[in-house]
N, C-alpha and C positions, 0 to 999 in steps of 0.2 A: 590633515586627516579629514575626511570627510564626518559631515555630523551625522547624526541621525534626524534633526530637525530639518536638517538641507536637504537632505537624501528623500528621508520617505514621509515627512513632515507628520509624524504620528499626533502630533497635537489637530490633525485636521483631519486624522483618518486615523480612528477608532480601533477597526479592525484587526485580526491577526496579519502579522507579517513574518512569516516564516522560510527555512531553509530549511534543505534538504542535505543530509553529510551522509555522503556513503563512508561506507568501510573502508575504503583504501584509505584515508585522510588520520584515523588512526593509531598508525603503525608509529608514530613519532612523536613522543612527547612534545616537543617543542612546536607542532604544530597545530597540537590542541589548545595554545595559547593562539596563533593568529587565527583560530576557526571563530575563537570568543571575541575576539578583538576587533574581525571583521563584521562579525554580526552587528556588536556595540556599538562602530562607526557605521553601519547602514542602518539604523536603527528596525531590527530583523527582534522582533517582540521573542519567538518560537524555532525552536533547532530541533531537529526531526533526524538523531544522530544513530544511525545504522547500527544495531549493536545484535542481531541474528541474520545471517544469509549461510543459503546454503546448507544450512543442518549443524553449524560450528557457531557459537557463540564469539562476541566482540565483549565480553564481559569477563570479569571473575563468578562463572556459573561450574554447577557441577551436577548439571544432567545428559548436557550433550557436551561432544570435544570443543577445545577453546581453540581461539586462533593461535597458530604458534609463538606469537607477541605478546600473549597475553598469559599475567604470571600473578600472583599474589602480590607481588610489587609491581607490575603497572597494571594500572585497571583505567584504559581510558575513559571509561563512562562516567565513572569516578571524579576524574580528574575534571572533566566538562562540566559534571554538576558543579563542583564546588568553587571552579573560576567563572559560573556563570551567574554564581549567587548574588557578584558586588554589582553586577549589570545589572538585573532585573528582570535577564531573559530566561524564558522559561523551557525546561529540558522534556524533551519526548523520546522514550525508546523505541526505536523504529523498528519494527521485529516482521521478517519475511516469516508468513506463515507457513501454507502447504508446498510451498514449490521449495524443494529439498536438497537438489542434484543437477549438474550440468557437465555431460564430458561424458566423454569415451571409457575411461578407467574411472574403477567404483571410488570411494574414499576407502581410506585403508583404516580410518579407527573403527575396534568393535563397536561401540554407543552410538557413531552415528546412526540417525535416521533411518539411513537406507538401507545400512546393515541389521537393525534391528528391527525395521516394519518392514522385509520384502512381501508381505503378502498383502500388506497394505498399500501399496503402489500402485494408482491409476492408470490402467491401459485399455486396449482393447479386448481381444480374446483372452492371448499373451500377452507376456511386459515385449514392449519395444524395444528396440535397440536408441540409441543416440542420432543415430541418422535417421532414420527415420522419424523421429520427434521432429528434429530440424527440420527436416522435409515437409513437414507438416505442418509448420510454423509455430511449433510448442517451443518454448523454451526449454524445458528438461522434464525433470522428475518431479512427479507431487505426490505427496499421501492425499488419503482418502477422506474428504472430509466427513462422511455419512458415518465412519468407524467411530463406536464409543472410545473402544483403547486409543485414538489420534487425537481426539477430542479433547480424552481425558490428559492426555502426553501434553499433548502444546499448552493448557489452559495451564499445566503445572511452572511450564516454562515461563509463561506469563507472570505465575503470581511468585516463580525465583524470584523475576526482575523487582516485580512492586515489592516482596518482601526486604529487599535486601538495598536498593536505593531510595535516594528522596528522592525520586523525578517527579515529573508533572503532570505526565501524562503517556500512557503507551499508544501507536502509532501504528496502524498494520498494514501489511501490504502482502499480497498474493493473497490474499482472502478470496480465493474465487477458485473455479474449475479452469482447467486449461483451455476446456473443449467438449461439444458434447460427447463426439467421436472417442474421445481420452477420459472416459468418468467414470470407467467401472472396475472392482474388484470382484473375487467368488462372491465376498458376502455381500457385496451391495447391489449385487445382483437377486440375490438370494431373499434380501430383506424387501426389495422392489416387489418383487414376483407373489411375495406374500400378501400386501397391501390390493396389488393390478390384478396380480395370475397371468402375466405376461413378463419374458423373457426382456427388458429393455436393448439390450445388446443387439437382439435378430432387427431392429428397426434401423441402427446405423450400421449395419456389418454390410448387408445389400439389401438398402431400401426398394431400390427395384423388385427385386423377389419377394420385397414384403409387400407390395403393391400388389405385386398380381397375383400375392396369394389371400390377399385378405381386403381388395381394396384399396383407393387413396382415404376416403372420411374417413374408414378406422386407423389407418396411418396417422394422419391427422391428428385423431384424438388421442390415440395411443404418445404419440410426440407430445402432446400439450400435456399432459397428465408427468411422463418422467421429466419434461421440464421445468414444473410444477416444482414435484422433489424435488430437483436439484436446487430452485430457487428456498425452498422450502428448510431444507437443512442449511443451509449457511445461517439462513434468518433466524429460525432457531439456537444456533451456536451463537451464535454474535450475541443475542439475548441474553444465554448464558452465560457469555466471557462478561458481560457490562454489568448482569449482578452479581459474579462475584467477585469484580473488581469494583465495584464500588462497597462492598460490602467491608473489604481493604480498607481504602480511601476515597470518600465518597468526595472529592475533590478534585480527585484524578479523573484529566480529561481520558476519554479512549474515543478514537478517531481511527478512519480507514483509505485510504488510499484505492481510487477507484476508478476506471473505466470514464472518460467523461460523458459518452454520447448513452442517457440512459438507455434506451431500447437496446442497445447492442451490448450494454452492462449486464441488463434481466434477462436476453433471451443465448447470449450468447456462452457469459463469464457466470453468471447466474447471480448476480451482484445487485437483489433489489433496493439499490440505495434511496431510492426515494425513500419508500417502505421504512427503511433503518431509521432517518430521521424523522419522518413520520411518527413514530412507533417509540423512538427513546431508545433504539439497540446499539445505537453510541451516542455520544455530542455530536459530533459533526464528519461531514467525509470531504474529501481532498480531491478535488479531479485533476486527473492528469491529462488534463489539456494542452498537450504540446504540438498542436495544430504549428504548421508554419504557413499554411495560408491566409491571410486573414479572414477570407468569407468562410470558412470550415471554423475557425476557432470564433467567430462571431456566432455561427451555425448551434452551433453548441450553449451557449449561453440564452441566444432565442427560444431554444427548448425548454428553456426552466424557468419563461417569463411568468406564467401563472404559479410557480410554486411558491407554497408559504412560507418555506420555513428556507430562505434564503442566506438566512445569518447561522448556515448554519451547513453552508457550504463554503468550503476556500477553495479558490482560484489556483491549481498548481501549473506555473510556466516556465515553461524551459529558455535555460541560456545557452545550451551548449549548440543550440542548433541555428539561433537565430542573433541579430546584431541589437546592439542595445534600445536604437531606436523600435526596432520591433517590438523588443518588451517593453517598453515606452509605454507604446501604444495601448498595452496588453492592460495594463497597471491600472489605467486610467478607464478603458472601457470597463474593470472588473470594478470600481471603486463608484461609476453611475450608474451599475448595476444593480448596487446595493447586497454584495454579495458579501461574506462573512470575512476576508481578506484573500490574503494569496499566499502562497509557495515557491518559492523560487528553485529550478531543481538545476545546476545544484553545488554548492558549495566547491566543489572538487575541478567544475568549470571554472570557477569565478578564480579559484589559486591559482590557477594558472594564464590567467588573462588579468594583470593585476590593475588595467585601468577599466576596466570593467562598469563597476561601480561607480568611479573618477565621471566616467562620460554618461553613465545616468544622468547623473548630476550636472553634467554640463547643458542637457537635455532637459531640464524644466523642472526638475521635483524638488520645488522652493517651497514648499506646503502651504503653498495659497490654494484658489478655490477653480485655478487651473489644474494644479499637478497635488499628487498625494505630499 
């Protein structure tokens, strides 16, 4: 067995060291026993274990439809809290937030999301079709974050979770807009127009037209203002989800999952994470840094040389894409970074490349003042 002092040498490095466990991982009792097992022998501090995607809960919840595995007798969430207790590793509910839907055919239960917010569905004019999203490079379907009633829906989803488990901490991901092209409903239109007195939609529907009807500066400034919003309401929300979950459990971390390359975070996803930690709108945010080039993923951590609040960032890197020596490498530049730990994404790789971890290990992470 690999230890965890050989592995990630946590007696020399502080830090979080976390995994990523999507949903498919799961479906099988028995293998929520080597999820824990494997973290214990890599000595992996934080499990970041997927328990909303899609608009379907991985839980015993009963606001939105559950996975079809999922019954009053097995509750894997459940199951991972409580074999994770004799370790010491600590459990995070990873909850997709606005992004709700993927595919051609709707979901067929009434409660879901999409069936029951269609007017809350971020599009353009119209809602898009599925091909066209794709084509666009969206992934699927999102509510709307600007909506009080989404707002109010997901934070309830939030405080099922904290109500009803011991976890550690919740985890969020799709916290962002798809796109600016993809961010508008009737009303968030409607609610814009009252603040501006302009139409946000005429500015991406054909910018062109909107140039020569009005100028590029007022283009310009007209763009920077609804990008503003859109930065603007997330920041907002997130504030809100962090005091009333702390109001909960003022112990419970809440962390977000985020965009690594800031500028392209704030101006594109509207994801002003500096801001968040700045500001106390969570603990900390998680980048998903799955550069496979080294100068692009070095690229990225030089960006955040002057930031203060570096402990307060984790490093999240991929294995599915790259060879162990590359995260190697990743590990060790994150750790003279002095960056708050790292994330490994993701669990569901590592089961099935069982020496995985073995050849870390064989690669230097003796937890001297070489390797973590």
């Amino acid at each position: 067995m690999v230890t965890a002092a050989c592995l990630f040498g946590q007696e020399q490095y502080p830090g979080k060291r976390a995994l990523w466990v999507v949903r498919d991982a799961l479906a099988d009792s028995a293998e929520l026993d080597k999820i824990v097992s494997t973290a214990a022998s890599a000595g992996i501090t934080d499990i970041f274990i997927q328990v909303r995607a899609l608009g379907r809960s991985y839980y015993r919840g009963e606001i939105e439809p559950r996975a079809p595995f999922i019954s009053d007798a097995y509750d894997p969430l459940d199951l991972v809290i409580k074999r994770s207790e004799s370790y010491g590793i600590r459990v995070h509910a990873w909850i997709n937030m606005f992004y709700i839907w993927s595919g051609v055919q709707k979901p067929v239960e009434i409660n879901h999301p999409l069936n029951r917010f269609p007017q809350y569905l971020l599009a353009r004019e119209n809602l898009p079709d599925y091909a066209e999203l794709k084509k666009s490079g969206i992934e699927g379907y999102f509510l709307d974050p600007q909506s009080n009633d989404i707002q109010k829906y997901l934070l309830n989803v939030l405080l099922e979770v904290v109500d009803t488990y011991l976890i550690n901490g919740l985890h969020l991901d799709y916290f962002r807009y798809p796109d600016v092209e993809y961010s508008f409903t009737a009303d968030s239109r409607t609610n814009f127009r009252i603040l501006h007195f302009f139409d946000p939609l005429k500015l991406y529907y054909d910018p062109e037209q909107y140039v020569n009807g009005h100028g590029y500066a007022v283009y310009q400034q007209a763009d920077k203002e609804y990008r503003h919003f859109l930065m603007e309401t997330l920041s907002r929300y997130l504030a809100d989800i962090y005091k009333s979950v702390k109001e909960k459990n003022k112990d419970l971390d809440l962390s977000v999952a985020v965009k690594p390359d800031p500028v392209e975070a704030k101006f594109r996803y509207f994801q002003d994470w500096q801001n968040w930690i700045r500001n106390q709108y969570c603990d900390y945010v998680v980048l998903m840094n799955y550069r496979t080039e080294w100068n692009e993923f070095v690229a990225v951590m030089n960006q955040l040389q002057e930031v203060k609040d570096r402990e307060k960032i984790i490093m999240g890197i991929s294995t599915f894409n790259q060879n162990e020596s590359a995260v190697q490498k990743r590990l060790k530049a994150v750790q003279q970074a002095g960056f708050g730990g790292f994330a490994l994404f993701s669990y569901n790789h590592l089961a099935g490349n069982k020496n995985y971890f073995y050849n870390l290990q064989l690669l230097d992470f003796r937890g001297d003042k070489n390797g973590f």
